[in-house]
TORKOL-688502 format. One record per residue (C-alpha): residue in one letter; x, y, z. Coordinates in steps of 0.001 Angstrom, whole numbers, plus 500000, padded with zeros to 6 digits. Each point is the difference from the previous one (the first is absolute). Example, Ala and Ser with C-alpha at 12.3 -4.5 7.8 and 13.67 -1.06 7.14 Angstrom:
// residues 2
rest; c1; c2; c3
a; 512300; 495500; 507800 $
s; 501370; 503440; 499340 $
This chain:
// residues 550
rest; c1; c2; c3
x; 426791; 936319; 139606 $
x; 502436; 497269; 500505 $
x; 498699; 496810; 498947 $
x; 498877; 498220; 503356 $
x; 500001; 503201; 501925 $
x; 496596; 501203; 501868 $
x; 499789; 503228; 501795 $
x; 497533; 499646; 503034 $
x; 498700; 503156; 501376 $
x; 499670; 500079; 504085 $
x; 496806; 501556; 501962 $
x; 500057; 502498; 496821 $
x; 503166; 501135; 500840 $
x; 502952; 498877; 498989 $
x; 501213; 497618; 496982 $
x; 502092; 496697; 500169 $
x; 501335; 497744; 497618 $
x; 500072; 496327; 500553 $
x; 500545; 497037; 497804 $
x; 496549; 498402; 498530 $
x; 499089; 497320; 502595 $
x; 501016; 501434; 503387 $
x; 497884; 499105; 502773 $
x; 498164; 502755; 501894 $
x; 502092; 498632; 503285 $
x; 503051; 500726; 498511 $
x; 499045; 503565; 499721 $
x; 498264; 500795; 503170 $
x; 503045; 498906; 501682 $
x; 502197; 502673; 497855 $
x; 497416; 501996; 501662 $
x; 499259; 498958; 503307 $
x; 501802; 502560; 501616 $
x; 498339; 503225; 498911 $
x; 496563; 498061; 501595 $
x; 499231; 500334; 503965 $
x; 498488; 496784; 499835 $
x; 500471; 496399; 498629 $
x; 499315; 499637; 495944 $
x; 497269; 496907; 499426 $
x; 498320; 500356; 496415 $
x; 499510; 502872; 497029 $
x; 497380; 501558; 497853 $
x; 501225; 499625; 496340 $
x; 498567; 501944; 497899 $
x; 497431; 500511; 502640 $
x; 499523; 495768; 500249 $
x; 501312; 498575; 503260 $
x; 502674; 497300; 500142 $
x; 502208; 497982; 502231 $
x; 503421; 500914; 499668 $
x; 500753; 497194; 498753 $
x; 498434; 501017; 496972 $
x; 501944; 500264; 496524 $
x; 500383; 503725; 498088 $
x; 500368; 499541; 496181 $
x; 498928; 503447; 498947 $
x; 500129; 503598; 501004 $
x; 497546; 500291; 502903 $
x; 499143; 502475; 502711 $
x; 500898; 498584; 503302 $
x; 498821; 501169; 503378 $
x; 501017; 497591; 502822 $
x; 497347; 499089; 502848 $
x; 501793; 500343; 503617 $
x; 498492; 499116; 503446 $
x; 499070; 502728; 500340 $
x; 497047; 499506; 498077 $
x; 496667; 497759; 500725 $
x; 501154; 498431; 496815 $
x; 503479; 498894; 501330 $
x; 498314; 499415; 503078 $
x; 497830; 497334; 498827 $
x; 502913; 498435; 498085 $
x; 502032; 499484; 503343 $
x; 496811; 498486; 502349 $
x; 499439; 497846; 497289 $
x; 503423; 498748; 499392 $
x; 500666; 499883; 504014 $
x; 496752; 497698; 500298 $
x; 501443; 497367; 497315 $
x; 503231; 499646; 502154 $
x; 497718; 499897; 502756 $
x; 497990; 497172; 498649 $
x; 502838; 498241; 499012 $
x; 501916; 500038; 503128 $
x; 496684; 498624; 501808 $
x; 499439; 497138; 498134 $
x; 503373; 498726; 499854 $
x; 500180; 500124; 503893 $
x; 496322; 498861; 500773 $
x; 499906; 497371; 496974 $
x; 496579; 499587; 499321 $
x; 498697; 503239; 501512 $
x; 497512; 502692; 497948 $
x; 501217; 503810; 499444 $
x; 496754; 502357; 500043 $
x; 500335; 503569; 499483 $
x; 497118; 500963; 502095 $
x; 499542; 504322; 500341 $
x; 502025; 503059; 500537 $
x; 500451; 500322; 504263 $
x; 502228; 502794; 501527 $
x; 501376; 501232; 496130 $
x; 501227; 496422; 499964 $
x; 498584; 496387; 498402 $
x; 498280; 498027; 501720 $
x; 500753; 496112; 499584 $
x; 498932; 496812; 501355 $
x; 502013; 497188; 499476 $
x; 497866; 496899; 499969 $
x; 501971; 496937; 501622 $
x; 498933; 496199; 501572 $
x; 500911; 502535; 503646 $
x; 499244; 503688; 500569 $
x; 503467; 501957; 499079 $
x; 501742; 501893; 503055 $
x; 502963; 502869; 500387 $
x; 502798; 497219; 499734 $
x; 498420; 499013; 496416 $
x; 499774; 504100; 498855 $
x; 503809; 500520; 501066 $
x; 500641; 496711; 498120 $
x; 497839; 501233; 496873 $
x; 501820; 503135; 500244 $
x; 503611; 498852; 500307 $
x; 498848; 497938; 497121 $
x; 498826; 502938; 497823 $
x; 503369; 502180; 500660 $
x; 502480; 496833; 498852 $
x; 497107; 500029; 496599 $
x; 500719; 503636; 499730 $
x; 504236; 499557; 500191 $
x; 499843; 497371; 497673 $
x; 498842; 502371; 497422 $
x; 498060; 497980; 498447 $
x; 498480; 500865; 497327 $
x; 495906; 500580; 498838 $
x; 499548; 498121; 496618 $
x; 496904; 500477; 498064 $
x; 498811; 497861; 497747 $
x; 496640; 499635; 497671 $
x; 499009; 496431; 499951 $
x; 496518; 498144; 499003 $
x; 497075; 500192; 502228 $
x; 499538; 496471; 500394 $
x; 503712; 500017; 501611 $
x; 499376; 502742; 501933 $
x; 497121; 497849; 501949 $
x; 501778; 497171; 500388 $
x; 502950; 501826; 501546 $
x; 497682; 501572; 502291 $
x; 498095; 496965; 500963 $
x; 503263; 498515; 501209 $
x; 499843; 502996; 502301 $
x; 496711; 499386; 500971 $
x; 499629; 503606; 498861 $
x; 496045; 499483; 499442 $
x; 499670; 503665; 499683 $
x; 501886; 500401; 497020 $
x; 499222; 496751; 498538 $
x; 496270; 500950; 500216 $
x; 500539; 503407; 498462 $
x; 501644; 498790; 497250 $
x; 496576; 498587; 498313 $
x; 499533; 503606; 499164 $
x; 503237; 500994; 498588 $
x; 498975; 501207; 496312 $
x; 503677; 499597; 498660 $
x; 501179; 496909; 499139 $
x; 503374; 500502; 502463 $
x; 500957; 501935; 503268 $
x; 503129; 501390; 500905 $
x; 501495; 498278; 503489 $
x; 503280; 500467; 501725 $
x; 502525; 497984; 501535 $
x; 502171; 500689; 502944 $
x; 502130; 497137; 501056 $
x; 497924; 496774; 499428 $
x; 496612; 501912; 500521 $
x; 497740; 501481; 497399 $
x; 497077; 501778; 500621 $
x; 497257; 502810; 498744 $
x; 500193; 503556; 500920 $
x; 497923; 502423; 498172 $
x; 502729; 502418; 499206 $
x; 503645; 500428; 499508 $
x; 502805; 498928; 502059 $
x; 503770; 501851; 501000 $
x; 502621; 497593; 497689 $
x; 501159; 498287; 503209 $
x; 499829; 499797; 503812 $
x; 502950; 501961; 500705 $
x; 497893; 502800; 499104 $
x; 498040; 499897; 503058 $
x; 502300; 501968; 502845 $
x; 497040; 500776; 502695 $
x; 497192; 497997; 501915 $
x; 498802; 498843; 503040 $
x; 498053; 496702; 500915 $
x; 497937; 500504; 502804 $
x; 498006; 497075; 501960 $
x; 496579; 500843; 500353 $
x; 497641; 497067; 501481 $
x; 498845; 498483; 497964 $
x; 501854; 501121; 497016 $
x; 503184; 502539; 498986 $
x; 500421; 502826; 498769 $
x; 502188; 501196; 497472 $
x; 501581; 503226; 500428 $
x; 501569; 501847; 497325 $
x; 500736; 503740; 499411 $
x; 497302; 502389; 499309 $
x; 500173; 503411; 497705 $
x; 497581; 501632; 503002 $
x; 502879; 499596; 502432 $
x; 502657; 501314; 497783 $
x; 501168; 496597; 498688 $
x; 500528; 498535; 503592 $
x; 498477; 496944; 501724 $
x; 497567; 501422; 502654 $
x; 499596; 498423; 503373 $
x; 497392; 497136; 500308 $
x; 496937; 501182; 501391 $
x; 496947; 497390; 501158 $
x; 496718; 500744; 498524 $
x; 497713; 497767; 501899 $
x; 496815; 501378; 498792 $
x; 500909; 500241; 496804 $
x; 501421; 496259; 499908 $
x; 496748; 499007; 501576 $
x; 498250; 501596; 497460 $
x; 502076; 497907; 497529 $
x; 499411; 496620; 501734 $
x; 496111; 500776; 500020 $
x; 500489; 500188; 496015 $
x; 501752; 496599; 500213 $
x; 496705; 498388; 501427 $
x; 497814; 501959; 497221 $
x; 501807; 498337; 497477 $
x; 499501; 496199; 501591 $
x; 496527; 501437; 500300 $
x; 499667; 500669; 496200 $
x; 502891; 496757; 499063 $
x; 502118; 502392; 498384 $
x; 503440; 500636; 500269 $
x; 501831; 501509; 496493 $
x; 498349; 501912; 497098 $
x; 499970; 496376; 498405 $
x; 497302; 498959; 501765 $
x; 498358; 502889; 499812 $
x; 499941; 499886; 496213 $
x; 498463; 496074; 500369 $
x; 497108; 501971; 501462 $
x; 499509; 502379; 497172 $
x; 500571; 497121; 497289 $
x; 497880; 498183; 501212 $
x; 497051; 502332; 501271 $
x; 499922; 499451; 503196 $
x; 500641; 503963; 500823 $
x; 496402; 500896; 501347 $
x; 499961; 497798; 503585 $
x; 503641; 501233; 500234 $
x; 499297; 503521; 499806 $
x; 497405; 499626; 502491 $
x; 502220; 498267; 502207 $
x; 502715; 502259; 499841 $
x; 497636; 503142; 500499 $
x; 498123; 498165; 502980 $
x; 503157; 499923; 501484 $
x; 500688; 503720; 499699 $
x; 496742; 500630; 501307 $
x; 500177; 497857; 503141 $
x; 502959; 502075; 500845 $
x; 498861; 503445; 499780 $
x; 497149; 498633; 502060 $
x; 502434; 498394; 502435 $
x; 501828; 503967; 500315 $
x; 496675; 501013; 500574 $
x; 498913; 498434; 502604 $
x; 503267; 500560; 501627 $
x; 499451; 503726; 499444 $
x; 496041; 499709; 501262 $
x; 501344; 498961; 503601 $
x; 501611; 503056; 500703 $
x; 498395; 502824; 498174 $
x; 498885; 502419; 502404 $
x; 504118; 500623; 500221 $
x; 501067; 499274; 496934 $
x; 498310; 503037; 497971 $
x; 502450; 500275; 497267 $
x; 500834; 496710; 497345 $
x; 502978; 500729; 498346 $
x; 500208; 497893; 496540 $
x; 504006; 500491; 498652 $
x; 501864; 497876; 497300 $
x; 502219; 500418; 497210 $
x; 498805; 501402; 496106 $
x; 497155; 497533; 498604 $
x; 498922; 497938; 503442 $
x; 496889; 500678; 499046 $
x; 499449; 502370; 503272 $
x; 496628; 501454; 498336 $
x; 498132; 496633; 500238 $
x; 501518; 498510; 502696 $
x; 498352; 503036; 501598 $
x; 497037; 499990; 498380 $
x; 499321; 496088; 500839 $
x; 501118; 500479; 503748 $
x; 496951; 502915; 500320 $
x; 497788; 497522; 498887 $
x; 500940; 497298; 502149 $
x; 500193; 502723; 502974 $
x; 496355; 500851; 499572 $
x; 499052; 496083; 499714 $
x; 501219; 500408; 503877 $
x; 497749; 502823; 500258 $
x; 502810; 502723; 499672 $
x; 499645; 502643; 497519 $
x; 503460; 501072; 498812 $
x; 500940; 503509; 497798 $
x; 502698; 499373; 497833 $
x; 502482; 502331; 498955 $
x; 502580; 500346; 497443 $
x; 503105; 500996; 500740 $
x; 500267; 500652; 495688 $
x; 497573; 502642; 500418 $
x; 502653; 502284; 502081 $
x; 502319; 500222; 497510 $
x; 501714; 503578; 499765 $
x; 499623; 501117; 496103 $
x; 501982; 498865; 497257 $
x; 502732; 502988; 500155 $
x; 499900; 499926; 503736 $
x; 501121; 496303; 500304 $
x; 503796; 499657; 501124 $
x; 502750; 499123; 497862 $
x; 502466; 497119; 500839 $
x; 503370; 500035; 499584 $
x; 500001; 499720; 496255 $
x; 497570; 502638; 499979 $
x; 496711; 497834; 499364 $
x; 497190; 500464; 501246 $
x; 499937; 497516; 503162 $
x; 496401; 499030; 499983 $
x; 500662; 497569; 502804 $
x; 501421; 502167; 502561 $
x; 498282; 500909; 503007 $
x; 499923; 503470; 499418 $
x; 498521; 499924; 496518 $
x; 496631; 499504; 502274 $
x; 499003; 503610; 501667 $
x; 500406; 498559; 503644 $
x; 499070; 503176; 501722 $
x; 496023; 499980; 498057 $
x; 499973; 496223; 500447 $
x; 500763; 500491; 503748 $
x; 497312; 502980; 500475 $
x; 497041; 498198; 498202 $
x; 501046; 496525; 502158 $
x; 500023; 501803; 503202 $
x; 496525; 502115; 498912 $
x; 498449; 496576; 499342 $
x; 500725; 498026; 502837 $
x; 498563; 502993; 501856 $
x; 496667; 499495; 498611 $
x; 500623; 502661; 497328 $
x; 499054; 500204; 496481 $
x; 502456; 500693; 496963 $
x; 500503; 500069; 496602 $
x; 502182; 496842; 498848 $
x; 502122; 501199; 496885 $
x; 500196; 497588; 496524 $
x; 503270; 499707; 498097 $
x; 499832; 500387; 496119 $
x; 502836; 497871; 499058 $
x; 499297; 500984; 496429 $
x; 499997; 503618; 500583 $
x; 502975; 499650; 502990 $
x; 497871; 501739; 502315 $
x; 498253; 500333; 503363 $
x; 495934; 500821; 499564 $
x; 497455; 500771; 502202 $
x; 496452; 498649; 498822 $
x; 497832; 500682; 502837 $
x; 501015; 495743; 501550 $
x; 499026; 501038; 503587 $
x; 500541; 497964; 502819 $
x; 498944; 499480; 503696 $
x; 500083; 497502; 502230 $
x; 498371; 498459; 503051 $
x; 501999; 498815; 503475 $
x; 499487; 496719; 499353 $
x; 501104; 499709; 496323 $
x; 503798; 499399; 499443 $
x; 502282; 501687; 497034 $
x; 501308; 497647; 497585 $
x; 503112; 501845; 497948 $
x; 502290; 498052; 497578 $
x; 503350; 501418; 498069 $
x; 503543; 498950; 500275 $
x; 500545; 502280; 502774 $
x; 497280; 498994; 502045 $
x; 502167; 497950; 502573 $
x; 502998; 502928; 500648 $
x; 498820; 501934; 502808 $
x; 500701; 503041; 498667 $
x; 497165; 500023; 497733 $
x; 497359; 499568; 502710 $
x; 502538; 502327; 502491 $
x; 496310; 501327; 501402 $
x; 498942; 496990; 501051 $
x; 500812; 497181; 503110 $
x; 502165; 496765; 499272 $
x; 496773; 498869; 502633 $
x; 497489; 500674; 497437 $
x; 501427; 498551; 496572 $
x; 499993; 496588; 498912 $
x; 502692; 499487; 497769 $
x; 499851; 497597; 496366 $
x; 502384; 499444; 498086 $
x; 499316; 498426; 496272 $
x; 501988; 498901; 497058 $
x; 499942; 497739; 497026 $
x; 502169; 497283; 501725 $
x; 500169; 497280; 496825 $
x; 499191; 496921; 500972 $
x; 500979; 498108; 496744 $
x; 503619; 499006; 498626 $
x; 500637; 499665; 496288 $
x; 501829; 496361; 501501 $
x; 502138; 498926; 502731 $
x; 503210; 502943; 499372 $
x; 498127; 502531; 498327 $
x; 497514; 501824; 501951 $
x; 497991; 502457; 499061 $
x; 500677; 503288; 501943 $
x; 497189; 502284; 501643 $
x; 501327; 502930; 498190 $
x; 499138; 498678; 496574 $
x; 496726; 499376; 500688 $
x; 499489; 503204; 501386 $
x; 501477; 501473; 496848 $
x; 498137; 498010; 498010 $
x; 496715; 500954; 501470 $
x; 500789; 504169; 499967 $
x; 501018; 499609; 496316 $
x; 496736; 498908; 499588 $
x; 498160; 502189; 502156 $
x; 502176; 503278; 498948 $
x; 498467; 498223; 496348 $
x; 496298; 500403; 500795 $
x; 499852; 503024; 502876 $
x; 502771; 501955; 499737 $
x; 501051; 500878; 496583 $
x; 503013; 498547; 500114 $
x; 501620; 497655; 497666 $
x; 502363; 497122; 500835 $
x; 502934; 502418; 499555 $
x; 499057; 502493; 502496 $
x; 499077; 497552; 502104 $
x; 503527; 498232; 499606 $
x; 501684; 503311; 500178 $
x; 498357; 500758; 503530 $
x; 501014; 496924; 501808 $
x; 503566; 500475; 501006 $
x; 498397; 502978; 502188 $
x; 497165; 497985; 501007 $
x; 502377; 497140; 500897 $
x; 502239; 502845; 502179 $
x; 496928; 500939; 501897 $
x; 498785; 497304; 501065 $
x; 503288; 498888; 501371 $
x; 499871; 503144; 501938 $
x; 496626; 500591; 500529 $
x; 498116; 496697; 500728 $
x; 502042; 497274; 500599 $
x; 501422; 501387; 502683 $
x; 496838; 500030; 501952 $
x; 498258; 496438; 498965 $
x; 501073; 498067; 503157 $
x; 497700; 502528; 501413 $
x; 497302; 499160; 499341 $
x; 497033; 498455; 501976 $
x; 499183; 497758; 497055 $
x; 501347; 499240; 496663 $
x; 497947; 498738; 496619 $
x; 501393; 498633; 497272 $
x; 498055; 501237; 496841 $
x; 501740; 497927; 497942 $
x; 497482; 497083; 497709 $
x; 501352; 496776; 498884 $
x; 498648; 500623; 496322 $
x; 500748; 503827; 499390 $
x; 502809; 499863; 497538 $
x; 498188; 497334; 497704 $
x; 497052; 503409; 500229 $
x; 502432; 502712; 499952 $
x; 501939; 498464; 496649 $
x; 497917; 500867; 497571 $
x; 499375; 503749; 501052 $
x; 503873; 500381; 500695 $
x; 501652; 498841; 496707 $
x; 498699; 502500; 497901 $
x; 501535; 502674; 501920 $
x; 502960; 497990; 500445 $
x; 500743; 500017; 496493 $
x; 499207; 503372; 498959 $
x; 503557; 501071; 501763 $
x; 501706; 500397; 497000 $
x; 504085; 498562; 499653 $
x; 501356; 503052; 500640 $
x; 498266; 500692; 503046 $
x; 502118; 499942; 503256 $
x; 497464; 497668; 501222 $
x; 499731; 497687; 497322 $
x; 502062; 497291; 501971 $
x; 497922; 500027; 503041 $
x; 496959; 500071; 497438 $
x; 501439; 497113; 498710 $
x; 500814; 498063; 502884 $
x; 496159; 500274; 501551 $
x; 498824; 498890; 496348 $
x; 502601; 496949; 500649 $
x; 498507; 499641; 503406 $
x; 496308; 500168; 498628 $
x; 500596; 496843; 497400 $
x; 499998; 497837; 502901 $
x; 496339; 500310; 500811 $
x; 497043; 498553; 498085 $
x; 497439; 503066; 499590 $
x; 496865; 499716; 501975 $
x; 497327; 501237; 497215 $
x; 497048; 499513; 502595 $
x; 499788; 502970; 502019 $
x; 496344; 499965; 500610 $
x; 500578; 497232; 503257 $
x; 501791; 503011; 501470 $
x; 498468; 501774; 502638 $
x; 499060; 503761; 499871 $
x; 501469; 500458; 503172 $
x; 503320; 498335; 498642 $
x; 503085; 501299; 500998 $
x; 500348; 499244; 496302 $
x; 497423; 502556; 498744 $
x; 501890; 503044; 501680 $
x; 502253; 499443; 496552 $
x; 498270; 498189; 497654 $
x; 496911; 502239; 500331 $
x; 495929; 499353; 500293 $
């Protein structure tokens, strides 16, 4: 080989030779034009890097495009530094929060001595777009701790200042665009330019950033309001000025310094005032409303939710049957494939909707039947003599991710269903830019779960959420603003639980694995939070315990 010559191989393909110390940038755009869709990082060698990273070896290179959740998360995250950095240097003085996902967008609130209107967003955004011409570029640099802080403090980024007291390295990598640096907990594009598509969108209070998505085929989809949803999100706002917390710093204080057990209780109060609150709402109409239809995306924790609401049903002197939807799977073979010819465990029809139908309409007629049980170890449906009947005064309870489509309960009256909708809506940011998104929480909790009840490993588990992730687009969010009441199962303190179980699994995916980045990247994500070692303050009734066990 000729002295300073290395050959890089592409997505396993095809060989190229470059001199030692060419940046990754410099070959994706040699290669941009055989991709449908922008170039922001690599795997090398199976390791992900920024493009601006520096090859001095042969390597295997596979390049990381938007269309994937990876690139994805590169772009919002680069799009919300230009974001924050076009705010405060036209509100001087103001405070950037990243608040939640709303309308596959970003919610922010811009904290300023007035409340922010539509003149300021087309400002902020005419802002952003002369950032983005300029090129400029994203400089990362690895600096002291102690720096970091005081940087931040000049900010008044508290978050990040606060979270810093449990950094474990001695330095943190920041970056600087313009004359701003900041925190993100991930990589960057090498420079504004880089971001061609997005959307600012005033939304009172706050705005949302808009940006594209791979579900709509790499395309910006029209702004939709999602006032129960948003409300849902505000309520979860007061809950944490109920329990003074506001970043995972301060939930870590708590831990340190073992004050966990009245702020469990508080938080799980709180859940249990508002199941009680859905059913009393439920209690006032029930003679019509036969049918309670519990729906929500993969690890809401549907099961309890269900389970608690019967009990506080029959504390109002109603005496609910619940029902799983689970149970009426179709068997493992039966289950339809999706269109990479998976099993698609979350579609609609992997539930036998003609038996589900039969038995519902049998029941509500005073009838008796026999409720199947699904053998998720075995992959099949089994009949174990679980008979049910019911009286004309006692109400069905049924939870699944389908429970709020009306096809599923096709049989049955939109008069005589009372529609909930429940998810893990986070309520806690890693700081003020980086939030913490529902979706890794959720994942978080079925890795463990899969872990202790299912057989599964954190591999499988890993392996089955693209599809799970495709379903639920399709399936249940689609139908939330639905619903007669939402519930966020969400708890304050569950990832400081939830760390200890998931980490193991997390690093059994092996380097090779085409899941070993994601694995890596929750791990990451994980080393944030202080483990919570005292689980005996946590209820058995816990949304918690539906994954943790006991």
């Amino acid at each position: 080989m000729t002295k300073g010559i290395i050959t890089i191989t592409i997505n396993n393909s095809k060989s190229l030779q470059y001199e030692k110390g060419v940046a990754l940038e410099e070959i994706a755009k040699n290669l941009q034009e055989e991709f449908n869709d922008l170039i922001v990082a690599a795997l090398v060698d199976g390791e992900l890097k920024e493009l601006n990273y520096i090859l001095d070896s042969d390597c295997d290179v596979k390049f990381i495009d938007l269309s994937t959740t990876i690139g994805s998360r590169i772009y919002q995250r680069s799009l919300t530094f230009i974001f924050v950095r076009a705010s405060m240097e036209l509100l001087s003085g103001c405070k950037v929060t990243v608040e939640h996902s709303i309308s596959k967008g970003l919610y922010c609130e811009i904290h300023y001595k007035r409340a922010i209107d539509k003149d300021d967003v087309e400002r902020i955004e005419g802002r952003m777009r002369e950032i983005i011409s300029e090129d400029a570029p994203f400089i990362k640099s690895r600096i002291p701790v102690n720096e970091a802080r005081d940087i931040f403090r000049e900010y008044c980024h508290v978050g990040k200042v606060n979270l810093l007291k449990y950094r474990e390295k001695p330095y943190i990598n920041i970056y600087q665009c313009g004359w701003l640096k900041n925190y993100f907990y991930g990589y960057m594009v090498p420079s504004t330019g880089y971001i061609k598509d997005f959307k600012v969108q005033y939304y009172s209070p706050g705005i949302v950033l808009q940006f594209p998505r791979i579900e709509d085929g790499g395309t910006i989809p029209e702004f939709e309001e999602h006032p129960k949803l948003f409300k849902v999100f505000r309520e979860s706002e007061k809950w944490g000025e109920i329990l003074e917390i506001d970043y995972v710093a301060s939930l870590n204080d708590i831990i340190v310094s073992r004050k966990e057990t009245e702020f469990i209780r508080i938080a799980e109060a709180l859940h249990e005032k508002k199941i009680a609150e859905i059913a009393d709402t439920i209690t006032k109409d029930i003679h019509e409303k036969r049918v309670i239809l519990i729906a929500g995306p993969t690890s809401s924790g549907k099961t309890t939710f269900a389970n608690r609401l019967m009990i506080q049903l029959k504390v109002n002197g109603i005496k609910p049957v619940a029902i799983s939807l689970d149970d009426y799977f179709v068997n493992r073979e039966d289950t339809p494939l999706d269109e990479f010819g998976e099993y698609d465990f979350e579609s609609l029809y992997a539930i036998d909707i003609k038996l589900f139908n039969e038995h519902l309409q049998k029941l509500l007629k005073g009838e008796e039947v026999e409720i199947p049980t699904f053998n998720f170890h075995k992959g099949a449906r089994e009949f174990a003599g679980h008979r049910v009947k019911i009286s004309e005064d006692q109400p069905i309870i049924l939870e699944g991710i389908h429970a709020l489509n009306d096809e599923l309960t096709r049989s049955i009256s939109k008069a005589n269903k009372f529609k909930i909708y429940i998810s893990a809506l986070t309520q806690l940011n890693i700081d003020e830019h980086n939030r913490i998104p529902t979706t890794d929480t959720r994942l978080i909790r079925r890795i463990v779960r899969d872990s202790k009840f299912r057989s599964n490993d954190a591999l499988r588990t890993l392996s089955l959420w693209p599809s799970v992730r495709r379903g639920e687009e399709k399936n249940i969010f689609p139908f939330q603003e639905e619903a007669d009441a939402m519930f966020n199962s969400a708890l304050f303190y569950e990832l400081s639980v939830l760390k200890k179980y998931a980490e193991p699994l997390l690093r059994q995916v092996e380097t090779e694995s085409p899941y070993y980045v994601e694995a890596k990247r929750l791990l990451k994500f994980l080393n944030y939070f202080v483990a919570l070692e005292n689980e005996e303050e946590i209820p058995r009734n816990s949304i918690m315990r539906e994954f943790i066990g006991k």
